[in-house]
Backbone as CSV, one residue per row, in Angstrom:
resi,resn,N_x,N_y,N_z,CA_x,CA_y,CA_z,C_x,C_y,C_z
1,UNK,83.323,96.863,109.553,82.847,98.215,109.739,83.875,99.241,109.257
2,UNK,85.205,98.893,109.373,86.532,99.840,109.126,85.922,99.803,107.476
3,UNK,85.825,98.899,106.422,85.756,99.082,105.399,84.496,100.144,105.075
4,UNK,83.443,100.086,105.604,82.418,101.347,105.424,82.946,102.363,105.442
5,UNK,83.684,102.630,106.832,84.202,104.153,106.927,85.206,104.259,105.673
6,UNK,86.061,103.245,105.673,87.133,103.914,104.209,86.016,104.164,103.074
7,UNK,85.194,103.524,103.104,84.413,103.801,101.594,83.679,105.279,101.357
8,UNK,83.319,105.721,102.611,82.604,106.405,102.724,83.240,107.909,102.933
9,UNK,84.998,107.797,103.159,85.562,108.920,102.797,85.987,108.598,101.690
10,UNK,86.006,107.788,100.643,86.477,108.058,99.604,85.587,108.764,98.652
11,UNK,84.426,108.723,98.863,83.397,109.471,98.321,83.076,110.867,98.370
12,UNK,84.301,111.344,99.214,84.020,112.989,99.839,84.665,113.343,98.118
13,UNK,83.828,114.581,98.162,83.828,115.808,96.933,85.434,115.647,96.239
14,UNK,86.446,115.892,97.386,87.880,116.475,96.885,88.801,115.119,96.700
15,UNK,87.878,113.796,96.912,88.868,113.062,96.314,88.299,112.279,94.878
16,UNK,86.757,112.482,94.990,86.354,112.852,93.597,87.251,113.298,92.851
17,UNK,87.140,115.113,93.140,87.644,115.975,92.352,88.955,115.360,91.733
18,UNK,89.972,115.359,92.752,92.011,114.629,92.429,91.110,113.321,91.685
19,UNK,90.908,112.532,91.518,90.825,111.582,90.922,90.246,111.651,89.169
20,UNK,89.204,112.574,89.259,89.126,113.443,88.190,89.690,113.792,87.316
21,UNK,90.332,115.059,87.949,91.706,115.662,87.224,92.607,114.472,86.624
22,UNK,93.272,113.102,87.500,94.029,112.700,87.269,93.693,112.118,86.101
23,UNK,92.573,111.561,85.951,92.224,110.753,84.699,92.401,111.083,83.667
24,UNK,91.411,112.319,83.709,91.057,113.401,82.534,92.923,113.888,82.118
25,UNK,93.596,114.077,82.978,94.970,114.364,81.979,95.965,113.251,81.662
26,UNK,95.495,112.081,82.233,95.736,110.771,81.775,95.886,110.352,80.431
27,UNK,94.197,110.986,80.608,93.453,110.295,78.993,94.130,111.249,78.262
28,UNK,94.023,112.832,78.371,94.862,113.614,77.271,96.180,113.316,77.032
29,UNK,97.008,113.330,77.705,98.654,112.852,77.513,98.598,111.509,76.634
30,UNK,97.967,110.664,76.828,97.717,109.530,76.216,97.095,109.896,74.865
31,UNK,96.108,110.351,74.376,95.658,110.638,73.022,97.143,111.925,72.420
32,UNK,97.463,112.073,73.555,98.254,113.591,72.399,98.052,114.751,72.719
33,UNK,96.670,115.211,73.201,96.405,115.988,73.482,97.086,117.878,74.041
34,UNK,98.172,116.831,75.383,98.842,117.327,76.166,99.514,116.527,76.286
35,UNK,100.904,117.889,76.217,102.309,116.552,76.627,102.602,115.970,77.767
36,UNK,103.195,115.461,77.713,103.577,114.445,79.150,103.935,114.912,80.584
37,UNK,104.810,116.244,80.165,105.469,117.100,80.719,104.473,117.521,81.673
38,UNK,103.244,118.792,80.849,102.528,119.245,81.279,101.359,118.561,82.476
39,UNK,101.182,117.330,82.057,100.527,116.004,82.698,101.088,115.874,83.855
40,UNK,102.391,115.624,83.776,102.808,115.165,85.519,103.666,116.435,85.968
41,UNK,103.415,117.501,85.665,103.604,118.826,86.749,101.553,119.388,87.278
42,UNK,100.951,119.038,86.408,99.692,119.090,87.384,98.680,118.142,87.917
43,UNK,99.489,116.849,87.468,99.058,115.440,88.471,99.734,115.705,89.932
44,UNK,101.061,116.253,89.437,101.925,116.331,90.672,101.062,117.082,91.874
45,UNK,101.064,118.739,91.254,100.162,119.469,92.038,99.158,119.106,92.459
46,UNK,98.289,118.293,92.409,96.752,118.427,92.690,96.922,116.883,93.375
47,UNK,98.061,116.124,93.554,98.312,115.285,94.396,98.955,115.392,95.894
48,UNK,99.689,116.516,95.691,100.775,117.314,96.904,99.389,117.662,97.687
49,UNK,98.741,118.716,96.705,97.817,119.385,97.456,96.596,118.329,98.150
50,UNK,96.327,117.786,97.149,95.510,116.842,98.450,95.710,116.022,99.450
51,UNK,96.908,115.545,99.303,97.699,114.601,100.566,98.047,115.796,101.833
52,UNK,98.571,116.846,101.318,99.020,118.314,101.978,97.346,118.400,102.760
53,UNK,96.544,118.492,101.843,95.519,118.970,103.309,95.054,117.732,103.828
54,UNK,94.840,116.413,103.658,94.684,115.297,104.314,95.095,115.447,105.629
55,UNK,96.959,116.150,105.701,97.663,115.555,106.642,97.363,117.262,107.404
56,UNK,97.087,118.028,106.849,96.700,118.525,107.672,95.537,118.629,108.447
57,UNK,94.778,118.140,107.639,93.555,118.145,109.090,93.675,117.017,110.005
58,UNK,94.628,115.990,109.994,94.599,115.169,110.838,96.131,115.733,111.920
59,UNK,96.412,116.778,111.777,97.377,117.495,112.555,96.431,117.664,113.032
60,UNK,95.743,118.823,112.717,94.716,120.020,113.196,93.524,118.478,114.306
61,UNK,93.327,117.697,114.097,92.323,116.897,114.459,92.734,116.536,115.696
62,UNK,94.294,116.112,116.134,94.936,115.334,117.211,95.384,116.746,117.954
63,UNK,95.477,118.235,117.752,95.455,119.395,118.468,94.236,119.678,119.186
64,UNK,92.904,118.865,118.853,91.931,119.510,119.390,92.395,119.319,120.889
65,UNK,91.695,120.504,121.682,91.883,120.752,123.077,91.216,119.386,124.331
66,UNK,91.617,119.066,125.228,91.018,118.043,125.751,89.824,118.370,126.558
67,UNK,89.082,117.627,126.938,87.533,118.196,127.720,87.451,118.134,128.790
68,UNK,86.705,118.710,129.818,87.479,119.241,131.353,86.908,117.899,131.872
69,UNK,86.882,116.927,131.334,86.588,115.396,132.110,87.803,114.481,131.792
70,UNK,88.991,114.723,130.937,89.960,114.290,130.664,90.914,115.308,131.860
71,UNK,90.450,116.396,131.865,91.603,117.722,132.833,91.627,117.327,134.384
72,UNK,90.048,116.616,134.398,89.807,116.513,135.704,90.477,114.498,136.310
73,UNK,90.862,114.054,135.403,91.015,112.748,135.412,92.446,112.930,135.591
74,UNK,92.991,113.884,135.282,94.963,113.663,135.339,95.171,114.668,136.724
C-alpha cells in the first residue's frame, strides 16, 4: 500500500513540472544548445526550490494544532 501512496505523489503537478525542466535542459546542454554552466545553475534552482517547499510543508504539517480529544487525554 506504501508503494501506491509514493506513486501517487509522484504524480502531483510540481514534480512533473522539476522533472520537466530537468530533462528539457539536459537534453539542451547535451545537443549544445545551452552551456553547461547555464544548465546546472537552473537544475540547481528548481531543485532547491522544490525540496525547499517539500520540507516545508512537512514542517508546516507536524505544527498542525492538536484536537481537543488529544488536550483532553494529557
Amino acid at each position: 500500500m506504501n508503494i501506491l501512496k509514493n506513486c501517487a505523489n509522484l504524480v502531483k503537478v510540481k514534480t512533473i513540472v522539476t522533472l520537466i525542466v530537468i530533462v528539457v535542459f539536459a537534453v539542451l546542454a547535451l545537443r549544445g544548445d545551452v552551456s553547461p554552466d547555464n544548465v546546472m545553475i537552473i537544475v540547481t534552482s528548481v531543485i532547491a526550490f522544490y525540496f525547499g517547499t517539500q520540507h516545508e510543508k512537512k514542517i508546516a504539517e507536524s505544527a498542525e494544532p492538536t484536537t481537543d480529544t488529544e488536550t483532553q487525554e494529557q
